[in-house]
C-alpha positions as CSV (number, residue, x, y, z in Angstrom):
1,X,-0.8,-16.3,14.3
2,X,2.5,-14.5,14.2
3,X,4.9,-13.0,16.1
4,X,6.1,-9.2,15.1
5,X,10.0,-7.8,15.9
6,X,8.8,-6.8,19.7
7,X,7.4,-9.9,20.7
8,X,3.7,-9.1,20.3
9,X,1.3,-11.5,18.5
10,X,-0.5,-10.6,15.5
11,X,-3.8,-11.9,14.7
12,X,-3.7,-12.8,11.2
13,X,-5.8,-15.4,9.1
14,X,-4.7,-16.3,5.8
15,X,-7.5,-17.9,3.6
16,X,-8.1,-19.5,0.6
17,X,-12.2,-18.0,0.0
18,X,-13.9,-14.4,0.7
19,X,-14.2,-13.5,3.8
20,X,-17.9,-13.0,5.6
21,X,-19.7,-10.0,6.7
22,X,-20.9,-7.0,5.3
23,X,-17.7,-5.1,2.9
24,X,-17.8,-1.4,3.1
25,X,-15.8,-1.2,0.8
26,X,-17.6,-1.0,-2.4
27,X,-19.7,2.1,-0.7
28,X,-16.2,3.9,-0.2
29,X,-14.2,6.6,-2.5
30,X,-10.8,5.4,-2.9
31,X,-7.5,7.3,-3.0
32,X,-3.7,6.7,-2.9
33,X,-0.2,8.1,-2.5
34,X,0.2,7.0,-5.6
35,X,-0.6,4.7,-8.3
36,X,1.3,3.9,-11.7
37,X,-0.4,5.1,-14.8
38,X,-0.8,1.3,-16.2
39,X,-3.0,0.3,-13.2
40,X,-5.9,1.3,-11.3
41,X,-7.1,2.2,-8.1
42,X,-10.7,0.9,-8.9
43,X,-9.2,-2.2,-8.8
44,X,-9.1,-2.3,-4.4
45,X,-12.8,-2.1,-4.3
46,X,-14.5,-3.0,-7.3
47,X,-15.2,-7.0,-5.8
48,X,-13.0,-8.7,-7.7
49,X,-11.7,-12.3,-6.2
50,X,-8.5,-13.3,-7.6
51,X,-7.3,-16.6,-8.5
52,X,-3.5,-15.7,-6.8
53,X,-1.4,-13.1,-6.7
54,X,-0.6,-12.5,-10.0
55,X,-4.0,-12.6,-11.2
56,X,-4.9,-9.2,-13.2
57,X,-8.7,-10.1,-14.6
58,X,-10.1,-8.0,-12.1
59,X,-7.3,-5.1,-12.6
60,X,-4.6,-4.5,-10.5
61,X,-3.0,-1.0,-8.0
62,X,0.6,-1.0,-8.0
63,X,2.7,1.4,-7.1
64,X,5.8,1.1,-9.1
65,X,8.3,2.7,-9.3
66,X,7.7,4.2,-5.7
67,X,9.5,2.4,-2.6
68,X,9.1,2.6,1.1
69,X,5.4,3.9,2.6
70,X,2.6,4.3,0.5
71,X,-1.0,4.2,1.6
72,X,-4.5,3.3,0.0
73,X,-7.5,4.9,1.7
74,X,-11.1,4.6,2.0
75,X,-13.7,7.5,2.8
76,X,-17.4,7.6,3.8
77,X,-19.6,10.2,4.2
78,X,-20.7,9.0,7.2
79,X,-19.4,7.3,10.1
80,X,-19.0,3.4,9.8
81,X,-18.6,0.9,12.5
82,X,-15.8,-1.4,11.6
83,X,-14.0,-4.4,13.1
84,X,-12.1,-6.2,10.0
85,X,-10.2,-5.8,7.0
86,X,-8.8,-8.3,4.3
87,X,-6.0,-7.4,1.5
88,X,-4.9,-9.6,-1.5
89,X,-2.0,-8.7,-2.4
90,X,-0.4,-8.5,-6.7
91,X,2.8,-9.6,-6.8
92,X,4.0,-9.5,-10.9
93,X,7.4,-11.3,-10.1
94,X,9.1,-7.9,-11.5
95,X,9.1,-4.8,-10.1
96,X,6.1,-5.2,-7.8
97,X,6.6,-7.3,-4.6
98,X,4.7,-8.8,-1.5
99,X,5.1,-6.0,1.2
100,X,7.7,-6.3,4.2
101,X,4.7,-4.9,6.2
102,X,1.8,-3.3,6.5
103,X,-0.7,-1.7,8.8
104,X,-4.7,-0.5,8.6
105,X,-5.4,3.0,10.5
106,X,-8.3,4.8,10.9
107,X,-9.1,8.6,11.2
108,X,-9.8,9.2,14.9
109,X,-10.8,12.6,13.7
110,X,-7.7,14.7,13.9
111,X,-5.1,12.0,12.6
112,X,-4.6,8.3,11.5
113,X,-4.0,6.2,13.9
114,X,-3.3,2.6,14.1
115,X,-6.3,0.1,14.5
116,X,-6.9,-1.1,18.3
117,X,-5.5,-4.5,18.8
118,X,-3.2,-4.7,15.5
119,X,-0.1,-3.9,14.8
120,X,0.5,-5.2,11.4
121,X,-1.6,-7.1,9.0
122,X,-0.7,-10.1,6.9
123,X,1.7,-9.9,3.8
124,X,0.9,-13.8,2.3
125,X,1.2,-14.0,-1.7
126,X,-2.1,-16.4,-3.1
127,X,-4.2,-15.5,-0.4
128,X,-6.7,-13.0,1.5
129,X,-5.0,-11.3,4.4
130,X,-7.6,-11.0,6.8
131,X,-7.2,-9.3,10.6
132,X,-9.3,-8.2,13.3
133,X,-9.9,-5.4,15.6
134,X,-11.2,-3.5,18.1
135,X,-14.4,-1.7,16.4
136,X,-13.6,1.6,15.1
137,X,-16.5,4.5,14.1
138,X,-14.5,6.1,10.8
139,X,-15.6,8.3,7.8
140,X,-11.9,6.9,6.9
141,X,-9.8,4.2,6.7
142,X,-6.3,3.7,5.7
143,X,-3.7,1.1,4.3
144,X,-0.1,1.6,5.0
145,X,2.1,-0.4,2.9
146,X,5.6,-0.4,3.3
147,X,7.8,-2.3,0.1
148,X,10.7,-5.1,0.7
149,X,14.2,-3.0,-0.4
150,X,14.2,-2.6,-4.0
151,X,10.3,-3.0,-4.5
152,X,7.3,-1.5,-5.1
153,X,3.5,-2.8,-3.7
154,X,0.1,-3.7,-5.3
155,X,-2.9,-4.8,-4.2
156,X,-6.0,-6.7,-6.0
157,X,-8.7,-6.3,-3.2
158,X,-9.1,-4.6,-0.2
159,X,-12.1,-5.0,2.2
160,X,-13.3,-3.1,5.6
161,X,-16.1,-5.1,7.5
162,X,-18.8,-3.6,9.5
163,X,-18.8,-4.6,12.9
């Protein structure tokens, strides 16, 4: 558990395996602000399970040479019930950093909107991030990443669990 700048608490679990449940993820078409020409967005959903953070067997999305907000995204055709998400995190000790923060939104069907009951999710190197929420019904789901000053942000995997 952690505490965020206002005083609110932030569920976060930081573990060492994969995480339980059914993962949308794989079913979802994934887009970006932005992603360097040297890495790939397939990597966020295509299953991989990374040995640490700087672990690039299963690809890696980075965003460098971008700084401050960038965002991942996941769409459905249809609606999907969901309740979880877990990121890994790619740190390359160089240009690309752990995030100072970074938040999951959903598409309430006019705009993204942060996830009920989160205000933040976890930014541990070497491990899956994983937070919970109120259940959402989405055809979209979003990452918000914003980079430490002087940084970009990658990420191995990223999951969304049905509820």
């Amino acid at each position: 558990m952690y505490f965020n700048a206002d005083g609110t608490i932030q569920r976060v679990i930081p573990t060492t395996g994969s995480s339980t449940g059914t993962n949308l993820a794989g079913s979802a078409t994934a887009s970006t602000s932005y992603v360097s020409s040297w890495e790939s967005l397939a990597a966020i959903n295509n299953g991989g399970t990374p040995a640490n953070s700087q672990d690039r067997s299963h690809l890696a999305y980075g965003n460098w040479p971008q700084q401050g907000t960038q965002w991942i995204e996941y769409r459905w055709p249809t609606a999907q019930s969901i309740s979880r998400s877990s990121v890994y995190w790619f740190d390359d000790n160089q240009g690309i950093d752990l995030p100072a923060s970074c938040q999951v939104q959903y598409w309430n069907g006019s705009a993204y909107v942060a996830v009920p009951g989160q205000s933040s999710c976890g930014v541990n190197g070497d491990s899956e991030n994983v937070v919970t929420f109120t259940s959402v019904s989405t055809t979209r789901l979003r990452l918000s990443i914003t980079s430490r000053s002087g940084y970009s942000t990658g990420v191995l995997e990223w999951k969304a669990f049905q509820s």
